[in-house]
N, C-alpha and C positions, 0 to 999 in steps of 0.2 A: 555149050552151056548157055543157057537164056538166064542174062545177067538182071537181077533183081533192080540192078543200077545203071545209071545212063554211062558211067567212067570203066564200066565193067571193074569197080572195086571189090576186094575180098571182104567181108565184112566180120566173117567168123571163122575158124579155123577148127578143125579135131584130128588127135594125133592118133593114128591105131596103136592097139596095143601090141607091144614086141612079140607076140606068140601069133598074131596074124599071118599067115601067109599060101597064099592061095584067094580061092573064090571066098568073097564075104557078101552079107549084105546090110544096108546101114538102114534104120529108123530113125525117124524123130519124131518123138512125139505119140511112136507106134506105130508111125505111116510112112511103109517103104517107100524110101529113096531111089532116084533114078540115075545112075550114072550119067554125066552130061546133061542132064535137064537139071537135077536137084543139085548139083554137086561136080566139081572137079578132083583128081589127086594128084599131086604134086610131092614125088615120092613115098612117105609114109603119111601124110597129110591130107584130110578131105577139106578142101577148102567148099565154102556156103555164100552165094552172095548175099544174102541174106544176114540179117541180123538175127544171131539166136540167142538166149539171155536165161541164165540160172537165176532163180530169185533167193535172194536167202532173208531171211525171215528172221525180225529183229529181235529184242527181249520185247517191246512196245505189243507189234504184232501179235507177239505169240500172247502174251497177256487179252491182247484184245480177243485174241481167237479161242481163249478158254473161256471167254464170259460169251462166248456166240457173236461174236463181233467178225465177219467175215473181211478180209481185205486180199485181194486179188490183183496179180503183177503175171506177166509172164514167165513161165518155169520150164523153158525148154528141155528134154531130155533126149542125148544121142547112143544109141545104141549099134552096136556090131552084132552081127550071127556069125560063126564061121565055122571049120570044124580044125579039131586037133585030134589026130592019132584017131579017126574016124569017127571022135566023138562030139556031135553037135555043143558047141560055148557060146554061151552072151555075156558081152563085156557090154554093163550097165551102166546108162547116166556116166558119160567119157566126160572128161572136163573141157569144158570151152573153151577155145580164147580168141579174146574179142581183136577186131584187129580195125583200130581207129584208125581214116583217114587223116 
């Protein structure tokens, strides 16, 4: 994997979901992921060197954004394709977790 970081730290972490098992494929963002380039797994965990980041959006925000007030953060989203019982599933926007050096 081509570490994002010179320590080759983990910076983000996503857990699969328990019904995973077999061939998957991960997005973020909508842009497939590459085993070993984008991403390592470490058991049931895709580890990212990279920093990935949910925004969540305040009462403030959201007021601003109803009167057209735009404000913009980064709002990463990771998704799984896999299949179950032959039938193509997406598990959407998996939760992050950040993994502070």
């Amino acid at each position: 994997m081509t570490r994002a970081s010179d320590d080759g730290a983990v910076a983000s972490a996503v857990r699969l979901p328990g019904d995973v098992d077999g061939e998957f494929q991960v997005y973020v963002n909508g842009v497939l992921q590459e085993q070993d380039r984008d991403y390592e797994i470490d058991d049931r965990t895709l580890l990212f060197a990279r920093l990935l980041m949910t925004d969540r959006v305040s009462r403030w925000r959201w007021a601003l954004g109803a009167w057209g007030v735009g404000t913009y953060r980064q709002d990463d989203t990771v998704d799984i394709v896999y299949e179950l019982d032959g039938v193509s599933q997406l598990a959407h926007a998996l939760p992050i977790i950040r993994r502070d050096a």
